[in-house]
C-alpha positions in Angstrom: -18.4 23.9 -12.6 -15.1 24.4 -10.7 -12.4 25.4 -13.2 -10.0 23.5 -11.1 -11.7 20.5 -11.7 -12.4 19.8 -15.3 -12.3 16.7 -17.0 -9.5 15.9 -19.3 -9.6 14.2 -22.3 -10.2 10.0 -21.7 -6.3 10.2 -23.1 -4.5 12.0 -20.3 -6.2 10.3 -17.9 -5.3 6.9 -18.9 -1.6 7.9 -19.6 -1.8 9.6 -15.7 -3.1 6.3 -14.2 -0.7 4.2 -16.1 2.3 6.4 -15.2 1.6 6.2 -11.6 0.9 2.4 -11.0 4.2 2.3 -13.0 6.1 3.9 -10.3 3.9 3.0 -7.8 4.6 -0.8 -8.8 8.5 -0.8 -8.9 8.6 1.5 -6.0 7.1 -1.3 -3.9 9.7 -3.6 -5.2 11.9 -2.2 -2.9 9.9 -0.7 0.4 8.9 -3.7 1.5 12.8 -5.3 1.0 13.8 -2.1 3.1 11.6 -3.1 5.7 12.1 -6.6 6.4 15.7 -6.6 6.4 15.4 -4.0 8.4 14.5 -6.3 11.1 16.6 -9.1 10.0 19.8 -7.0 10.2 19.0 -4.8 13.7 18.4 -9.2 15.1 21.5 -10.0 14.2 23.0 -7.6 15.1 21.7 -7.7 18.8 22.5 -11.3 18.5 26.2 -10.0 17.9 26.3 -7.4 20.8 24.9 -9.6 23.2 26.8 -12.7 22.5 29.6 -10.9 21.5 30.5 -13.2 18.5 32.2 -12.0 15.4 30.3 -14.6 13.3 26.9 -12.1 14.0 28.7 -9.0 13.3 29.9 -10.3 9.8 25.9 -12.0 9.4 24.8 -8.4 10.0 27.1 -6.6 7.8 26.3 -8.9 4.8 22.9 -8.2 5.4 23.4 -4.5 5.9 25.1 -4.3 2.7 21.9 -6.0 0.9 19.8 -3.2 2.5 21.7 -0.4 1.2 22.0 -1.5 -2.3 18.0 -1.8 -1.8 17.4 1.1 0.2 19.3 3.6 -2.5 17.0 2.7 -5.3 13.9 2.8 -3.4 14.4 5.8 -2.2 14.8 7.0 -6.0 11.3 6.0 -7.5 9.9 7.4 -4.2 10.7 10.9 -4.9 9.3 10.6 -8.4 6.3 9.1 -7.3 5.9 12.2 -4.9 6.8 14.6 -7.4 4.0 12.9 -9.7 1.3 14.3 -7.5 2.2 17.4 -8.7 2.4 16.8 -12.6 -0.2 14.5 -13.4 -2.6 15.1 -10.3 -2.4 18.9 -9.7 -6.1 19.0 -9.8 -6.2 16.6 -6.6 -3.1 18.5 -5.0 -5.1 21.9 -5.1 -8.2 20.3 -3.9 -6.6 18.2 -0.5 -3.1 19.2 -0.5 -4.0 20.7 2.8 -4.6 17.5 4.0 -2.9 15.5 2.0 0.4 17.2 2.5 0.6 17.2 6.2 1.8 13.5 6.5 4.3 13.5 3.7 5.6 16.9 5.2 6.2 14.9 8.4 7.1 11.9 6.9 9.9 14.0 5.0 11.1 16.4 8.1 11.4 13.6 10.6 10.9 10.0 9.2 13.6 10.7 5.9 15.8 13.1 8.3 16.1 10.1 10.8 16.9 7.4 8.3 19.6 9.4 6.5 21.1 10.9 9.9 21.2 6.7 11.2 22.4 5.4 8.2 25.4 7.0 7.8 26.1 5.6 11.4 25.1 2.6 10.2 27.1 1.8 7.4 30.3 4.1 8.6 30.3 3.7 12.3 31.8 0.1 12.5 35.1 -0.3 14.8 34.0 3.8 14.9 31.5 4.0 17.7 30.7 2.1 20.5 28.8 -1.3 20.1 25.9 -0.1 21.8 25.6 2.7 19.8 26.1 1.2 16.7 23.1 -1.4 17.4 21.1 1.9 18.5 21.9 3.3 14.7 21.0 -0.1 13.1 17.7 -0.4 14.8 17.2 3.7 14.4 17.1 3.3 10.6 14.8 0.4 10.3 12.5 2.4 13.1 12.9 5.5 10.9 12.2 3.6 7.3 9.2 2.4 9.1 8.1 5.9 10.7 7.9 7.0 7.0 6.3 4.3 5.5 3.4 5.1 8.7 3.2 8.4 7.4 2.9 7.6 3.5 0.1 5.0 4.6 -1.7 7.7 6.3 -2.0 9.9 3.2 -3.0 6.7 1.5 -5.3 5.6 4.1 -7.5 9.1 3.6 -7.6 8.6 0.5 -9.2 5.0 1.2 -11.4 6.9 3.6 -11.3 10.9 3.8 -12.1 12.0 7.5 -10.8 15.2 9.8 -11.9 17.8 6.7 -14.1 20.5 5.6 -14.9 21.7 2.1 -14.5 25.6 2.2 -16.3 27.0 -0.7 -14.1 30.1 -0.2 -11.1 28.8 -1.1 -12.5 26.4 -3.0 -9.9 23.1 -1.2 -11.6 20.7 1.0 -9.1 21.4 4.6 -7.8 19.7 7.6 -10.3 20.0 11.3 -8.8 17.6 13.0 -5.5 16.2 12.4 -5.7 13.6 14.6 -8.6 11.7 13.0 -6.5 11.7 9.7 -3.6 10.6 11.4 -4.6 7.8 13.8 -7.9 6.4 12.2 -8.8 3.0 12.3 -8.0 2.1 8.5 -5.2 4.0 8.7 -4.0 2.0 11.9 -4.9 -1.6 10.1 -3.3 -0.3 6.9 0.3 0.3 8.2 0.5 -2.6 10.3 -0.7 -4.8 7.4 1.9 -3.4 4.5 4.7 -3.6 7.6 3.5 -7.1 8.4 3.6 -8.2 5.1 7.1 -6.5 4.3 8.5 -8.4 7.4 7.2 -11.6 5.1 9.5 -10.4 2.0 12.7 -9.6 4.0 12.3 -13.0 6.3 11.8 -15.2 3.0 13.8 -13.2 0.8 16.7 -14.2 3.1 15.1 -17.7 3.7 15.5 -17.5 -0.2 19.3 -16.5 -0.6 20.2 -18.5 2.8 18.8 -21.6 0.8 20.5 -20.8 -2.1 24.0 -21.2 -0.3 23.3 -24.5 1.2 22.1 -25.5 -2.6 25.4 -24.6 -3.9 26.9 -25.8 -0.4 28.5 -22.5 0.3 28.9 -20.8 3.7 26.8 -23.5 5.3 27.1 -22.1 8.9 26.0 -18.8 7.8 22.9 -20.2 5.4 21.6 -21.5 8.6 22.0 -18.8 11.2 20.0 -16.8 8.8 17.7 -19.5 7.6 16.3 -18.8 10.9 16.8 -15.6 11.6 14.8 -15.3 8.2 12.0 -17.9 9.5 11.2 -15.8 12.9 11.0 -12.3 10.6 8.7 -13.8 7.8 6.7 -16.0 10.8 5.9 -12.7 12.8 5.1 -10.8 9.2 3.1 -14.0 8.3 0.9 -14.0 11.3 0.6 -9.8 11.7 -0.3 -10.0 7.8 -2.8 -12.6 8.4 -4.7 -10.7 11.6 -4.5 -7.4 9.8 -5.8 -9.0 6.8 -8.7 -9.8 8.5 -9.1 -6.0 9.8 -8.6 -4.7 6.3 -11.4 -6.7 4.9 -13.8 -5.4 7.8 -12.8 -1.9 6.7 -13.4 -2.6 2.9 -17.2 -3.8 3.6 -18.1 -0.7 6.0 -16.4 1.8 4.0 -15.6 0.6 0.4 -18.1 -1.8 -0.4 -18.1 -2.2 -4.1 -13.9 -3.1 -3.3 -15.3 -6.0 -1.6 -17.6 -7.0 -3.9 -14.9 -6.5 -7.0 -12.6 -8.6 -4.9 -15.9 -11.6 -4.4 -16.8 -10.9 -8.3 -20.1 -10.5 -6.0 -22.9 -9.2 -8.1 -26.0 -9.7 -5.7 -25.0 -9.8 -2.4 -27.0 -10.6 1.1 -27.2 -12.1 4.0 -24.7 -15.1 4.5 -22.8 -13.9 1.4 -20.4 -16.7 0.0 -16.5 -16.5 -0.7 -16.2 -17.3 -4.2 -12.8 -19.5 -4.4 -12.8 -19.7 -8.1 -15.7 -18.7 -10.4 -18.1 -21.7 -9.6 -17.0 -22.7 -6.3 -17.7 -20.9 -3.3 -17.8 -21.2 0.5 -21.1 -20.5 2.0 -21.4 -17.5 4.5 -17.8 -17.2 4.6 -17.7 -13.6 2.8 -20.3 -12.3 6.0 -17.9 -14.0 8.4 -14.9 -12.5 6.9 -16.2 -8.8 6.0 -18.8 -8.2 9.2 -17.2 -11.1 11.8 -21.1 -12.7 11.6 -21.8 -15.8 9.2 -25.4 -14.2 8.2 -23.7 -10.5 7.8 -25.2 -8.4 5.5 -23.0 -7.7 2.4 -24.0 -6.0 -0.6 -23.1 -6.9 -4.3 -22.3 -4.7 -7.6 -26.0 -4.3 -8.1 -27.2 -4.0 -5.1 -24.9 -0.7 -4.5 -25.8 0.3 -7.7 -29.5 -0.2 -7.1 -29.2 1.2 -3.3 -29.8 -0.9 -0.6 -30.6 -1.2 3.2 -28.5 -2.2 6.4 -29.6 -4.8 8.9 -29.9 -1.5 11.0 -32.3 0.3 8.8 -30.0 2.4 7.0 -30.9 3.3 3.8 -27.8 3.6 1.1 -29.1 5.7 -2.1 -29.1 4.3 -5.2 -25.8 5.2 -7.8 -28.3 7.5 -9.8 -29.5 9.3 -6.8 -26.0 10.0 -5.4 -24.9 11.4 -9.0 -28.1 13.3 -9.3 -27.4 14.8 -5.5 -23.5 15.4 -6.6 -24.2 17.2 -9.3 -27.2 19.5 -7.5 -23.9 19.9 -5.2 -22.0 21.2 -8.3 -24.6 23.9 -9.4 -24.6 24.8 -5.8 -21.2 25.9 -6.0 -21.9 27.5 -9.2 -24.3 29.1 -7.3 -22.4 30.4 -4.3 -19.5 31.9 -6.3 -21.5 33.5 -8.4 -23.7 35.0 -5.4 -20.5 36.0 -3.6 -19.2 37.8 -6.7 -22.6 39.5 -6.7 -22.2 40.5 -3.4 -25.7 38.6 -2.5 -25.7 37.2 0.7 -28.9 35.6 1.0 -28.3 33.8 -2.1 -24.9 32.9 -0.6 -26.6 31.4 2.3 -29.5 29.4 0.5 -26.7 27.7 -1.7 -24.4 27.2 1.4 -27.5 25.5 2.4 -27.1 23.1 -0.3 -23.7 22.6 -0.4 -23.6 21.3 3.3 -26.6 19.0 2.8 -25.3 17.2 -0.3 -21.4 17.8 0.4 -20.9 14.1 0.6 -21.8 13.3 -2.8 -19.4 16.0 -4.1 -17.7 13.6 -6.6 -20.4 12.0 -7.5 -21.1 14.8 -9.7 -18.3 14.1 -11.8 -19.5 10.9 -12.8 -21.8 10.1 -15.4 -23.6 6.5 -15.0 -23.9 3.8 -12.3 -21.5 1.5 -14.2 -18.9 4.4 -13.7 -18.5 3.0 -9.8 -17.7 -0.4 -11.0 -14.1 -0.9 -11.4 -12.2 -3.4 -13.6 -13.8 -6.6 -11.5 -12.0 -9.4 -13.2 -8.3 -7.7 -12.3 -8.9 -7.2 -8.3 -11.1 -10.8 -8.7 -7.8 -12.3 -9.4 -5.1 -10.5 -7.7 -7.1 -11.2 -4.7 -6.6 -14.9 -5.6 -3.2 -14.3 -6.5 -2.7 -12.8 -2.8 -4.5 -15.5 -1.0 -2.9 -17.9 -3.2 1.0 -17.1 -2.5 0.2 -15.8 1.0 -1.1 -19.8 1.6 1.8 -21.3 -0.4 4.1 -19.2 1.8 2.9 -20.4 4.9 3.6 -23.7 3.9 7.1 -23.3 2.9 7.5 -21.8 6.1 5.9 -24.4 8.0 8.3 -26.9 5.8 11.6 -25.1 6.3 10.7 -24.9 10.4 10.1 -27.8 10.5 12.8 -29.9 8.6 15.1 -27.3 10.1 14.3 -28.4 13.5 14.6 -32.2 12.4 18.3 -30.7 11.1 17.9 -31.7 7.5 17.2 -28.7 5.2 20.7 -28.6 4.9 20.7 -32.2 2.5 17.2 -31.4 1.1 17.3 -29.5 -2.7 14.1 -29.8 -3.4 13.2 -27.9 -0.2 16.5 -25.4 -1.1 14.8 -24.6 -4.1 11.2 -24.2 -2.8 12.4 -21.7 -0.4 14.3 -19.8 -3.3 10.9 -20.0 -5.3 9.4 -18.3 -2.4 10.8 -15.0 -3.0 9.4 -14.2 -6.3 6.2 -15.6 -4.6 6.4 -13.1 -1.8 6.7 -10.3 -4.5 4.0 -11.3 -6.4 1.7 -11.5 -3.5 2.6 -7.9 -2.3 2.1 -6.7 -5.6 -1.3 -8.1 -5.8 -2.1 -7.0 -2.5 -1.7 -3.2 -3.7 -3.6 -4.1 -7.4 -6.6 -4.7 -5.0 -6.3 -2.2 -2.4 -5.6 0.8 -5.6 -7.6 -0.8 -8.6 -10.3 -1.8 -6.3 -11.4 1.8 -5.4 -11.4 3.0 -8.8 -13.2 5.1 -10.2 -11.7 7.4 -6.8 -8.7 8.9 -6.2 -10.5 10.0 -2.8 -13.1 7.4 -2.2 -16.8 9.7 -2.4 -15.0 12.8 -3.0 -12.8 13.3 -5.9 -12.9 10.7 -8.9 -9.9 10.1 -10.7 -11.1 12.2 -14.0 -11.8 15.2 -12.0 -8.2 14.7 -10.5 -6.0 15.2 -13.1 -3.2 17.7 -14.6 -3.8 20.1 -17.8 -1.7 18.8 -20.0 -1.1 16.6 -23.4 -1.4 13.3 -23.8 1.9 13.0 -25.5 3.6 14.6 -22.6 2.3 12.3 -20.4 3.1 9.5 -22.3 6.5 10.4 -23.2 7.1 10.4 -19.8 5.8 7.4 -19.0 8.4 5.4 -21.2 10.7 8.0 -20.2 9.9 6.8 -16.3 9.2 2.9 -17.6 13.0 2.4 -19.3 14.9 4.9 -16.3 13.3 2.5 -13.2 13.8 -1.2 -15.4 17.4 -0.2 -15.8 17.9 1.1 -12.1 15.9 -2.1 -11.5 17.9 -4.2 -13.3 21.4 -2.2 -11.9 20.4 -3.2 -8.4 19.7 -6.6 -9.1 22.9 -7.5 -10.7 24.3 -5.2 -8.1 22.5 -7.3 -5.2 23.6 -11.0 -7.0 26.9 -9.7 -7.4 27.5 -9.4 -3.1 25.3 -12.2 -2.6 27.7 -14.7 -5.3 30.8 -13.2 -3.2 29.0 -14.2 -0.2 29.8 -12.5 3.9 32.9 -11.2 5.1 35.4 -14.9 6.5 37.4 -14.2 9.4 
């Protein structure tokens, strides 16, 4: 058994998991913010440049001010959260951190270095530098917030679906063969352009939400509109990308995490023509196979039927739970066996048990686990925040649809019931992202690299208590930065843009 690797107490790990969906969670409050007005300020501004009108200038700054309030804070709990790699998970830093490493190396070197080298323009470069170079700042830190969110979803990506590695017995660390594949693989393509599609949503109706909270109290009318619809383009192009990506997600989830998929369907026999369960008792027919495999009598298997194994339409037989545990734990002993053969100085024995390792290296974590009802993860929690995804991602579209539309007609500007459904749409929009990211990280459990590392093999040597401590430690430190930027944000939204 690797020394590296053993299991800590049931306590520790549940501390661990809850102290990094803590940060996890508020630290998403405020990427997706950074994001979106990201693009909302670097439009208006353009708008300002090219039609050389003050009004756009003073639209951008107001919105530029909102994104640094937001951008400080975020950038706060994303540290920690990096750091907590290193605490909690050291176990899964020893074992990947070559891999793993590589794109938050990157993503700190160039995407952060960019961001804060731009930003300072940004914010301080006004009536300093040239128009043109200003606008090239402004769009240089949302094109830098966005480089580093690409490389973050990388790392996260691999661990959705490790490729580009090798497990080296020798130094004991599974490392990197082909950058490339890590970088720019298909789920971790789909996966960036989703979680920046659906950030583009949260700044477009955040400021649909504080544009229609000035016509509600009748304040800077002019203003409320020009971003009203600056707001409604952002969140219409993050609706639609969010929408198509969605649609590639769900095809990576049934060919690469299938018991996700089920979780998300509460599917526990599945089959040809699966249906989409809208709510427990009602389902779609076939609609699950369309969705996951893009053909209406699709193949897609169910809780049991990846516990029990199963067989593809192509003849591909998937072992049963108990076979891949019995195989990940022969994997195990192999190890064992190679270290021990190495410190013998026996090289044929180093070789036969080489042997095994590379035939059953797949199923290495699979030898951490105990029972087939250890792959099943908590299926009523990603049943519902996918439902509570789907849900607020269709209610949003139809605010947006609404506020188009009875913009276009010229009278959101009298309508308060509309006012207020576009200001509900902003905790909507949260709630939806946050959902999102309950299925996409809850839905893999019991992995912290899907196939290759479960989360109790993952974690730190330390006390529960530590952990813990910690955790309230982290959990009353982010509600009161959360709560400072809040009041912060309300504050310069109350006093409103700069008047001539």
């Amino acid at each position: 058994m690797l020394t590296f690797l053993n299991v800590e107490s049931t306590a520790v790990l549940e501390w661990s998991r809850a102290q990094f969906a803590l940060t996890a969670c508020y630290h998403w409050l405020f990427v997706p913010l950074t994001l979106g007005l990201a693009m909302v300020m670097g439009v208006m501004e353009t708008l300002y440049v090219v039609k050389k009108d003050d009004f756009w200038k003073r639209a951008a700054q107001f919105w530029q001010k909102i994104f640094g309030i937001n951008f400080a804070i975020g950038v706060a709990t994303g540290i920690i959260l990096e750091f907590e790699f290193g605490t909690n998970w050291s176990n899964y830093s020893w074992f990947v951190g070559d891999i793993f490493g590589a794109p938050l190396a990157i993503e700190g070197i160039v995407a952060f270095f960019m961001e804060a080298t731009f930003i300072a323009v940004m914010f301080f470069g006004w009536n300093k530098v040239g128009k043109k170079f200003h606008l090239s700042a402004t769009w240089l830190t949302g094109v830098g917030a966005t480089l580093s969110a690409w490389w973050i979803l990388v790392a996260n990506s691999w661990m959705q679906h490790p490729v580009g590695m090798e497990f080296n017995p020798d130094t004991m660390r599974n490392e990197m063969m082909d950058f490339f594949a890590v970088a720019f693989q298909s789920v971790a393509v789909t996966k960036f352009f989703h979680s920046v599609m659906s950030a583009w949503m949260t700044g477009g109706f955040f400021t649909i939400g504080v544009s229609c909270w000035y016509l509600l109290k009748k304040r800077h009318t002019q203003f409320a509109l020009a971003s009203l619809r600056v707001g409604a383009v952002v969140a219409a192009l993050g609706t639609l990308g969010t929408m198509i990506t969605g649609d590639g997600s769900g095809v990576d989830a049934a060919r690469y995490q299938p018991m996700k998929l089920a979780a998300a369907e509460g599917l526990e026999k599945g089959g040809n023509g699966a249906p989409f369960s809208v709510v427990p008792g009602i389902e779609v027919p076939k609609v699950l196979s369309l969705l996951a495999t893009h053909d209406p009598e699709g193949f897609v298997p169910g809780i049991e039927d990846i516990k029990a194994g199963y067989t593809l339409p192509d003849g591909t037989t998937v072992p049963s739970a108990e076979e891949k545990i019995k195989r990940g734990k022969q994997v195990l002993a192999a190890f064992k066996g190679y270290r021990e053969a190495k410190a013998a100085g026996d090289s044929a024995a180093m070789k036969a048990q080489r042997q095994q390792l590379d035939e059953n290296v797949a199923y290495f974590g699979y030898g951490y686990l105990d029972t087939p009802d250890d792959l099943v993860p908590p299926v009523p929690l990603v049943y519902w925040s996918f439902r509570v995804m789907v849900g607020f991602g269709g209610a949003l579209t139809l605010v947006l649809l609404l506020v188009v539309w009875f913009d276009y007609k010229k009278r959101i500007a009298s309508m308060r019931w509309l006012q207020w459904l576009g200001i509900a749409a902003i905790p909507m929009v949260y709630l939806a992202g946050q959902a999102g990211w309950i299925v996409a990280e809850v839905g893999r459990q019991p992995w912290a690299i899907q196939d290759l590392l479960p989360v109790n093999a993952a974690i730190s040597s330390q006390s529960a208590g530590a952990v813990m401590t910690t955790f309230f430690l982290f959990l009353v430190l982010f509600t009161i930065l959360l709560a400072v930027e809040i009041r912060i944000m309300c504050k310069a939204i109350k006093k409103g843009p700069e008047t001539k």
